[in-house]
C-alpha positions in Angstrom: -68.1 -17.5 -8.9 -66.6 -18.7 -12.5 -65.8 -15.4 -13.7 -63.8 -15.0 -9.6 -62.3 -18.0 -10.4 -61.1 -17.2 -14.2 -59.6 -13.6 -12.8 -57.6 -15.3 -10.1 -56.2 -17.7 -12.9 -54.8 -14.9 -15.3 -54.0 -13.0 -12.0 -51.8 -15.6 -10.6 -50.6 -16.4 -14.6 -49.4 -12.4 -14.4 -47.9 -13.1 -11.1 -46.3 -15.7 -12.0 -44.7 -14.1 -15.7 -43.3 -10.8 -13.9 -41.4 -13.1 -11.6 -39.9 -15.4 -13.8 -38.7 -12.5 -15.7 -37.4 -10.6 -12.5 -35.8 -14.0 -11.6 -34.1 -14.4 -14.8 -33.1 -10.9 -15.2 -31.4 -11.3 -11.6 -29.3 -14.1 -13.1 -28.2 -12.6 -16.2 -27.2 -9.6 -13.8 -25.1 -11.9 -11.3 -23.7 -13.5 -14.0 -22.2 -10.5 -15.1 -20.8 -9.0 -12.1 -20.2 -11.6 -9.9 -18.2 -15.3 -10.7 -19.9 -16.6 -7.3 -20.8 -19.9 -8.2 -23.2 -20.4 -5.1 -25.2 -17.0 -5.7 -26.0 -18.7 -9.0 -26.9 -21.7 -8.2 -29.0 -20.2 -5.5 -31.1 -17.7 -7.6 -31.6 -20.8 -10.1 -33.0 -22.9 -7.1 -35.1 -20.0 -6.0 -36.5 -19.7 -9.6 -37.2 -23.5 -9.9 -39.4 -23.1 -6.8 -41.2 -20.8 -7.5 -42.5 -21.9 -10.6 -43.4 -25.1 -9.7 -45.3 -23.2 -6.8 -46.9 -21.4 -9.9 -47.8 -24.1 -11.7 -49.2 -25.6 -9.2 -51.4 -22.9 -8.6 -52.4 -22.7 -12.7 -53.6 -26.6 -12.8 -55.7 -26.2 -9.5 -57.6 -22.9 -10.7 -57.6 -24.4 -14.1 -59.8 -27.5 -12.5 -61.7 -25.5 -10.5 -62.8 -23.6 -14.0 -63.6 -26.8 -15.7 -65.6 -28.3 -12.9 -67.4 -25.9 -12.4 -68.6 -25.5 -15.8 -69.1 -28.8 -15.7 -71.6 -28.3 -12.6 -73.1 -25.3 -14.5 -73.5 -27.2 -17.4 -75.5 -30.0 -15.1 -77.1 -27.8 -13.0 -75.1 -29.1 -10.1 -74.2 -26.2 -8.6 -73.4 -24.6 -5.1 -75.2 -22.1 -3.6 -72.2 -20.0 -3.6 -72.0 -20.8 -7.6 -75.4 -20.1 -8.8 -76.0 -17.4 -11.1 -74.7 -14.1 -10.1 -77.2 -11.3 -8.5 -76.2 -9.0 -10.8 -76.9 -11.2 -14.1 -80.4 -12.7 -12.5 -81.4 -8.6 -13.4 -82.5 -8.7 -16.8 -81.9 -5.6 -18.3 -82.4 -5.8 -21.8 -86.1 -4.5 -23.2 -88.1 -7.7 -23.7 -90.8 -6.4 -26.1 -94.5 -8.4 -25.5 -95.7 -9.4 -29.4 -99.2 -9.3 -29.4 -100.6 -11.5 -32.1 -104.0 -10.3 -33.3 -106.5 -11.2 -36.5 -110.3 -10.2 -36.4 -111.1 -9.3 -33.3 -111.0 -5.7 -32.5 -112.9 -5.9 -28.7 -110.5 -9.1 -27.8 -107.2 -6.8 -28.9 -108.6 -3.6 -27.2 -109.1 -5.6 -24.1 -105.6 -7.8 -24.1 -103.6 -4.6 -24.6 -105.5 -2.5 -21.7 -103.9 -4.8 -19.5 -100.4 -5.0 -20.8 -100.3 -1.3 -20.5 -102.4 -1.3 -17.0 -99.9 -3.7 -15.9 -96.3 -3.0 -17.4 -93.6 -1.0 -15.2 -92.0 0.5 -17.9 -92.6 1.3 -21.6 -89.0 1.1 -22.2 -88.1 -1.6 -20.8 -91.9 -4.1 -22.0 -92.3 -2.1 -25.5 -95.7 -3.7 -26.6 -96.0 -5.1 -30.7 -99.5 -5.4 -32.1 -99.1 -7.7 -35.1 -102.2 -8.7 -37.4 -101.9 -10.6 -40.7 -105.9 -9.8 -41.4 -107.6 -7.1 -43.2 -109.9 -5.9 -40.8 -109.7 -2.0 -40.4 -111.6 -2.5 -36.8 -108.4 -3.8 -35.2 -106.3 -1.5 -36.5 -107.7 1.5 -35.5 -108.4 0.1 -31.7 -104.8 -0.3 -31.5 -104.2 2.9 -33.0 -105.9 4.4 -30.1 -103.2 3.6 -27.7 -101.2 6.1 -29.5 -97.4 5.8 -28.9 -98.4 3.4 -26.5 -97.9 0.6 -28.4 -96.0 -0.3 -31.7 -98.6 -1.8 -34.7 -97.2 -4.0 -37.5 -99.2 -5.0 -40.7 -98.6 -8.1 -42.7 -100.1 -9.2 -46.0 -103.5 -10.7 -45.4 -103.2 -14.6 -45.0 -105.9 -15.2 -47.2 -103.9 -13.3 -49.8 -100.8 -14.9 -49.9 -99.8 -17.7 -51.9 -100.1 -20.4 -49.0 -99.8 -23.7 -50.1 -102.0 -25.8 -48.0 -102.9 -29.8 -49.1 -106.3 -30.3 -50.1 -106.6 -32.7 -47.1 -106.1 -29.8 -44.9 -108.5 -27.0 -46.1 -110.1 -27.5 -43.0 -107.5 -26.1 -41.2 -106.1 -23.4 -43.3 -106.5 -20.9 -40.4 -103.2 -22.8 -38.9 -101.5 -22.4 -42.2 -102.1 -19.0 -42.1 -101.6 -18.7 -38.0 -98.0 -20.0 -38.9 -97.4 -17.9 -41.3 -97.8 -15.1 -39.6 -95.5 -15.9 -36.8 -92.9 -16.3 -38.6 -93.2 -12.8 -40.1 -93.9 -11.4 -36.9 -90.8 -13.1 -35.0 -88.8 -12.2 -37.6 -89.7 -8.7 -37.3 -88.6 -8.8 -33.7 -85.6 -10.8 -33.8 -84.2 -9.9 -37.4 -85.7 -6.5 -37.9 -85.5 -5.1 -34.6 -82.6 -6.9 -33.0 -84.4 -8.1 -29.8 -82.9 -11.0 -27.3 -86.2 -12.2 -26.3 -89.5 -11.4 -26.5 -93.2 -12.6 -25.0 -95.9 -13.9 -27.3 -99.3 -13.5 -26.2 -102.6 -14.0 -28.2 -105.5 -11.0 -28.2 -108.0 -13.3 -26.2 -105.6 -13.6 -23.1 -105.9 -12.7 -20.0 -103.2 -11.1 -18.1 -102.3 -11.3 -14.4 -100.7 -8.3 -12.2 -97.7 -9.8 -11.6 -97.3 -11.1 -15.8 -94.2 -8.6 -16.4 -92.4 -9.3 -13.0 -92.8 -13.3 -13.7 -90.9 -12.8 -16.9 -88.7 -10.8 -16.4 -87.1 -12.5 -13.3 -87.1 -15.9 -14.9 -85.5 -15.0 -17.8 -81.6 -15.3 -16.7 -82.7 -19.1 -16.8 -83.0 -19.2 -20.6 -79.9 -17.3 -20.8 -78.2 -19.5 -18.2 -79.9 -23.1 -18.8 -79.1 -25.1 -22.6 -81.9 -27.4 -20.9 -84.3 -24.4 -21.2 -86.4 -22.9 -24.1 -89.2 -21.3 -23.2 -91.3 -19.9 -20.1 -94.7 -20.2 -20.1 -97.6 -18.2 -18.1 -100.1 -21.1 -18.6 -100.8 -23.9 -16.3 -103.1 -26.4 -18.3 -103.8 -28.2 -15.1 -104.6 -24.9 -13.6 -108.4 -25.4 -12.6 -109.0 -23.5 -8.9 -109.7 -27.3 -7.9 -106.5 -28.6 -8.8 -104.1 -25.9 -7.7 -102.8 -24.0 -4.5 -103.6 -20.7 -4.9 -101.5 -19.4 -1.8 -98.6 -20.6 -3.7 -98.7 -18.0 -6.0 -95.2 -18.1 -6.1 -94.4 -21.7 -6.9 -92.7 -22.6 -10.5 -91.8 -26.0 -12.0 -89.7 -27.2 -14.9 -91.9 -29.1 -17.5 -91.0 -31.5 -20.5 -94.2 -29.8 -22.0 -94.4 -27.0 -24.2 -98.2 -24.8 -23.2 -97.5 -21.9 -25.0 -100.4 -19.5 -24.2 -98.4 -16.1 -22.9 -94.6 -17.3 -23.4 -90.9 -16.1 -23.7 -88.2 -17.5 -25.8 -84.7 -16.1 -27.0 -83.4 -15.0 -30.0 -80.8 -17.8 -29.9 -83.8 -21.0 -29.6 -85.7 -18.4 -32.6 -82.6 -18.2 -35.0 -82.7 -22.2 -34.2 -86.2 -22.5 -35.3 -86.6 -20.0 -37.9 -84.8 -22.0 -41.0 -87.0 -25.2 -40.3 -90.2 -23.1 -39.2 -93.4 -25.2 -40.6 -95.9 -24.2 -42.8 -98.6 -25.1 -40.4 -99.5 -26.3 -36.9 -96.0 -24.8 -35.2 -96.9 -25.3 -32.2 -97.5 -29.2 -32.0 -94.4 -28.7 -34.3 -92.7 -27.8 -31.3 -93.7 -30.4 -29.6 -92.1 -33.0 -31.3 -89.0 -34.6 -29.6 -86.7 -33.6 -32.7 -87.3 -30.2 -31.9 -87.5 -30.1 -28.4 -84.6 -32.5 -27.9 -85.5 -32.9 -24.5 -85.7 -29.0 -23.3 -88.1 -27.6 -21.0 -90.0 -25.1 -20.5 -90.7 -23.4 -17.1 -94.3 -23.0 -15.9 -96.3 -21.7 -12.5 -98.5 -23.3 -10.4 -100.6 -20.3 -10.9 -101.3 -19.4 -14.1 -100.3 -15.7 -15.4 -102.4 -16.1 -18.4 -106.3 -16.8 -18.5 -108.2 -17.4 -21.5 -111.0 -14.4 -21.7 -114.6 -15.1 -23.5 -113.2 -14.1 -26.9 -111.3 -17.6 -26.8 -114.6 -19.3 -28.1 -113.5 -17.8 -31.7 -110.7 -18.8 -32.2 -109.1 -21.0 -34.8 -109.6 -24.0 -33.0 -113.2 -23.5 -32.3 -113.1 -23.8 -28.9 -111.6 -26.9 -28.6 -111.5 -27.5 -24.7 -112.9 -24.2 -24.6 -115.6 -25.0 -21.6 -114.5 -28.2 -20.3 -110.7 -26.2 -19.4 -109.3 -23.3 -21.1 -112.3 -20.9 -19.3 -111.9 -22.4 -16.0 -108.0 -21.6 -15.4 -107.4 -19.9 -12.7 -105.3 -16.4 -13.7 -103.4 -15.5 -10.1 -105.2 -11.8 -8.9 -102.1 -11.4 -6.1 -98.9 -9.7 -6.8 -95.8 -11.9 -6.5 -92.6 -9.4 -7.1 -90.6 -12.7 -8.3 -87.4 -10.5 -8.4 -87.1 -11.2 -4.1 -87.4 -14.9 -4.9 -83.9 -16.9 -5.7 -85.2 -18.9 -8.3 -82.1 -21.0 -8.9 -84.1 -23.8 -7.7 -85.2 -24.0 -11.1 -81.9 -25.4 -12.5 -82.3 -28.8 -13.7 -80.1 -30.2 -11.3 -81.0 -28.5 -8.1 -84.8 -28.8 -9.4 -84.4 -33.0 -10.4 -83.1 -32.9 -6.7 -85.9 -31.0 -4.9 -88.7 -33.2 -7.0 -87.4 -36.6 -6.5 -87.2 -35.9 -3.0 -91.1 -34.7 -2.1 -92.4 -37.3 -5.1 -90.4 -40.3 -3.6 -89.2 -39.6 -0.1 -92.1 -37.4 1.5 -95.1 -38.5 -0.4 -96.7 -41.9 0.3 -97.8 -44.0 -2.1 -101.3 -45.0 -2.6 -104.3 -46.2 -4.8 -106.0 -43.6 -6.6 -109.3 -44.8 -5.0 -107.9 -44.3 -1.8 -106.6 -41.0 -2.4 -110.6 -39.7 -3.5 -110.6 -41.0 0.3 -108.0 -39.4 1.5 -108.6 -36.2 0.4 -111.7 -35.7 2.2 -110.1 -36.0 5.6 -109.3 -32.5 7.0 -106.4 -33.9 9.1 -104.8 -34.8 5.5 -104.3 -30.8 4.4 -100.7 -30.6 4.0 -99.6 -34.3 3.2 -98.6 -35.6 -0.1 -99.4 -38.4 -2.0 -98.2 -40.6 -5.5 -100.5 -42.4 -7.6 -98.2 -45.1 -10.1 -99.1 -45.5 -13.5 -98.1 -47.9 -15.8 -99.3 -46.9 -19.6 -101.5 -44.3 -21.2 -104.6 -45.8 -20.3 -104.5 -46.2 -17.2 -103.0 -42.7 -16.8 -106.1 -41.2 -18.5 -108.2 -43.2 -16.1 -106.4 -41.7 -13.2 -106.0 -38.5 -14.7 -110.1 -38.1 -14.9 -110.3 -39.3 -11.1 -108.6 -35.8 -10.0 -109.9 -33.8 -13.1 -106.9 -33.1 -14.7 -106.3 -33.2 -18.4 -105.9 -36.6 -19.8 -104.4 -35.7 -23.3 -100.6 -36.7 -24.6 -98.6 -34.6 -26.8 -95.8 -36.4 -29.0 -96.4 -38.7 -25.5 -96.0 -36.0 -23.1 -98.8 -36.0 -20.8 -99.4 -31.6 -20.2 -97.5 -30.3 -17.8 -95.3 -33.3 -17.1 -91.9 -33.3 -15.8 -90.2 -37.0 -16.5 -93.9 -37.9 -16.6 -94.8 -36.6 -13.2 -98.2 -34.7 -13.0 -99.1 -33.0 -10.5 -102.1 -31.1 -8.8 -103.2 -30.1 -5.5 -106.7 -31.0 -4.6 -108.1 -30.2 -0.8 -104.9 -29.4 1.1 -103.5 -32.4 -0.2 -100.3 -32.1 -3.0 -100.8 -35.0 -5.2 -98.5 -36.6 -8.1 -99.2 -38.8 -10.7 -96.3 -41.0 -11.3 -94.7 -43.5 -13.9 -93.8 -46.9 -13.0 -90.1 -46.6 -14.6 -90.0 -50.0 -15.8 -92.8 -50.2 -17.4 -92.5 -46.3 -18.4 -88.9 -45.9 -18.7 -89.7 -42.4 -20.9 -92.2 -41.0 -23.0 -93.6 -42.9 -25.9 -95.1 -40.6 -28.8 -97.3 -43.2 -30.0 -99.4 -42.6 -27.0 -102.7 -41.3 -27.8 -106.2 -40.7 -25.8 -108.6 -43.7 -27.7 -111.9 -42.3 -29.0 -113.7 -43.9 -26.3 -112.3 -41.4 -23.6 -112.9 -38.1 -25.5 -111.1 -35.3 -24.9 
C-alpha cells in the first residue's frame, strides 16, 4: 500500500511538471503571435488552476505517505496496509548454524533432522560449528557429505580467555560465548547472510521447524519492535498448552533462545558490545533489549533431547522442565496463515481484548476449581498479581515456571503469562498499579527453589 501510494505521488508530481510546462509554453507561443489580451489572461487562469489542483493533490498523497508510516511504525495498520504478499515470502537462504562441542551422537542426531526436515538445501544451507577438539564430532558431521557445511574454531580451552577467578566455575560460558561470536561472524561477516537460525546439537526439531521460520521472518524485517523468533515455549509442558493450536504464536518481552532467528541488522548491533560470557542473560538485560520482543509458539518447534543432561549448565531445570516440553509432531504450513496479527499494534489489540474483555476474573483457588468442570472447556480466565511473590505462588498453582529474568517473568508479554490447562485458557495478570512494568530487581527467594 505505501509503495501504491509513493508511485501515485511522483506520478501525479510528473503529471503535474509536463503541464505546467505545456501551459507555459502555450503562453510564450500566444504571446508571440497573438496581442489578444483575453487569450492571455485566460491561459494564465487556466494554468493557476491547475496547479493549485496539483498541489492539492501533492499534500494529500504526501500525508497519506507519512501516516501511514506512521501506522507502520506503530503497528496500527489496515488490513489493506499490512505487509505486502509478495514481501511476507522470504526468499533469501536463511542458513541454520548448528552449534556443537563434545558430543558426536547429540550432533549426529540434531542434524538428521534438519536434513530429514528441510525443503531445500539452497534455500536452509545447514553450518556445523564446534570450538572443541574432539575428532568424534567432526567426522559424524563429515558424514553428511555436501550435506552440510562444517566450520572449526580454535579450541576454547586454548585460547587466551580471560575469565575472573570468581568465575572458574563457569568457564564453559566464557568459552560458549566465545564461540558464538566467531561463529555469527562467520555467517554474517564472512558469508554475507541476512539471517540465520541458531540451534544447539541437543535439540529437538519439529516437522514444521523450517516452515515456522521462514514465514515469520518478514516480521523482523518489517517490525523495529522485533529481534528474534524463537521455537521454544518455556511454559510448553503438554499440561499447560493447547496442542490443537499448533498454529498459535504470541509476541513476548522474553528472550528463550533454544532454536532462534535473528537478522544481520540486530547482529551488526550486538557484535561490537558482544560479552565475554553469559550472552544470553546478556541479552536479556533491558539495555539491550530496549523493550523488543521476540516472537514465540504456543507449541514449541524445539524439544530438548536426552543429551541436554550434559550440557554446560548441568542440567539445570533439566527434569523438572526442559525434558517435558512438548515439540509439536503436526505439520502447520505457516506460509497459508496471515500472520500480521503479530504486529505490535494489531497483537496489543487482540490480547487486551481476550485478557480483559472475554476472560473473567477470578482467584487462583477458584480457578484449580474451575478447571475441573467439563462445561468450563473453552472459557477463559485472569488471575491478578501484585509482586514477585505472589506471582511465584500462583505460578506453581498451574505448574508453570516461576523464575524472572532482568524481571521478566518467561514468556511474558507486558507481564501476562499465560497457559492452557483442561480446556480452559488461563492468564496470569499484573495489577498495573502496583505493577506498572517490570522490575529487574525481582528475584525467586531461596525458599521457593527453582
Amino acid at each position: 500500500m505505501q509503495a501504491v501510494t509513493i508511485k501515485l505521488f511522483f506520478g501525479f508530481l510528473f503529471v503535474f511538471l509536463v503541464w505546467t510546462l505545456y501551459v507555459e509554453n502555450e503562453i510564450t507561443s500566444r504571446s508571440r503571435n497573438s496581442d489578444n489580451i483575453d487569450d492571455l489572461l485566460e491561459s494564465a487562469t487556466r494554468l493557476e488552476r491547475l496547479l493549485e489542483f496539483e498541489r492539492k493533490k501533492i499534500q494529500e498523497l504526501t500525508e497519506d505517505v507519512k501516516q501511514i508510516r506512521a501506522r507502520k511504525k506503530s503497528g496500527h495498520l489496515t488490513m489493506e496496509e499490512m505487509v505486502s504478499p509478495e514481501l511476507k515470502h522470504w526468499k533469501e537462504p536463511i542458513p541454520v548454524l548448528v552449534f556443537s562441542c563434545n558430543r558426536a551422537q547429540a550432533v549426529r542426531d540434531h542434524v538428521q533432522k534438519l536434513i530429514k526436515y528441510r525443503p531445500s538445501k539452497e534455500q536452509f544451507p545447514i553450518i556445523v560449528t564446534q570450538d572443541c577438539d574432539n575428532e568424534n564430532v567432526k567426522i559424524e558431521v563429515q558424514k553428511f557429505g555436501d550435506q552440510v557445511q562444517y566450520i572449526k574454531h580454535l579450541a576454547g580451552d586454548k585460547a587466551n580467555i580471560t575469565i575472573p577467578p570468581s568465575h572458574r566455575q563457569f568457564t564453559a560460558y566464557y568459552r560458549i560465548a566465545r564461540h558464538y561470536k566467531l561463529a555469527l561472524n562467520h555467517v554474517f561477516v564472512d558469508k554475507g547472510y541476512s539471517s540465520v537460525i541458531i540451534t544447539e546439537d541437543d535439540l529437538d526439531i519439529a516437522p514444521d521447524f523450517f516452515s515456522y521460520f521462514s514465514s515469520t521472518r518478514y516480521l523482523l524485517e518489517n517490525d523495529e519492535r522485533l529481534w528474534c523468533v524463537t521455537a521454544w515455549n518455556d511454559n510448553g509442558k503438554l499440561e499447560n498448552i493447547d496442542v490443537n493450536a499448533a498454529d498459535k504464536l504470541y509476541r513476548s518481552d522474553f528472550f528463550a533462545g533454544l532454536g532462534w532467528m535473528m537478522s544481520s541488522k540486530t547482529w551488526h548491533e550486538l557484535e561490537p558490545i558482544w560479552p565475554v560470557g553469559f550472552w544470553d542473560d546478556w541479552m536479556r538485560d533491558p539495555l539491550r533489549r530496549k523493550d523488543r520482543q521476540c516472537i514465540r509458539p504456543e507449541v514449541s518447534r524445539t524439544g530438548m533431547m536426552a543429551y541436554g543432561k550434559e550440557g554446560a549448565s548441568k542440567g539445570q531445570f533439566f527434569s523438572k522442565h526442559l525434558a517435558k516440553i512438548k515439540v509439536n509432531d503436526k505439520y502447520t504450513d505457516f506460509a497459508k496463515i496471515n500472520l500480521d496479527y503479530l504486529l505490535p499494534g494489531n497483537f496489543e489489540k487482540k490480547t487486551y481484548f481476550e485478557v480483559m474483555k472475554q476472560a473473567v476474573e477470578m482467584g487462583i483457588d477458584d480457578v484449580a476449581a474451575f478447571v475441573l468442570l467439563p462445561e468450563n472447556k473453552g472459557k477463559s480466565v485472569r488471575v491478578i498479581y501484585d509482586e514477585n511473590v505472589d506471582y511465584i505462588r500462583k505460578a506453581d498453582k498451574l505448574h508453570v515456571m516461576h523464575d524472572f529474568k532482568a524481571g521478566v517473568p518467561r514468556t511474558a508479554f507486558d507481564g501476562i503469562v499465560t497457559c492452557f490447562i483442561n480446556g480452559v485458557r488461563i492468564y496470569l495478570v499484573p495489577d498495573k498499579t502496583k505493577v506498572p512494568g517490570y522490575n529487574p530487581d525481582w528475584a525467586v527467594p531461596p525458599a521457593f527453589g527453582e
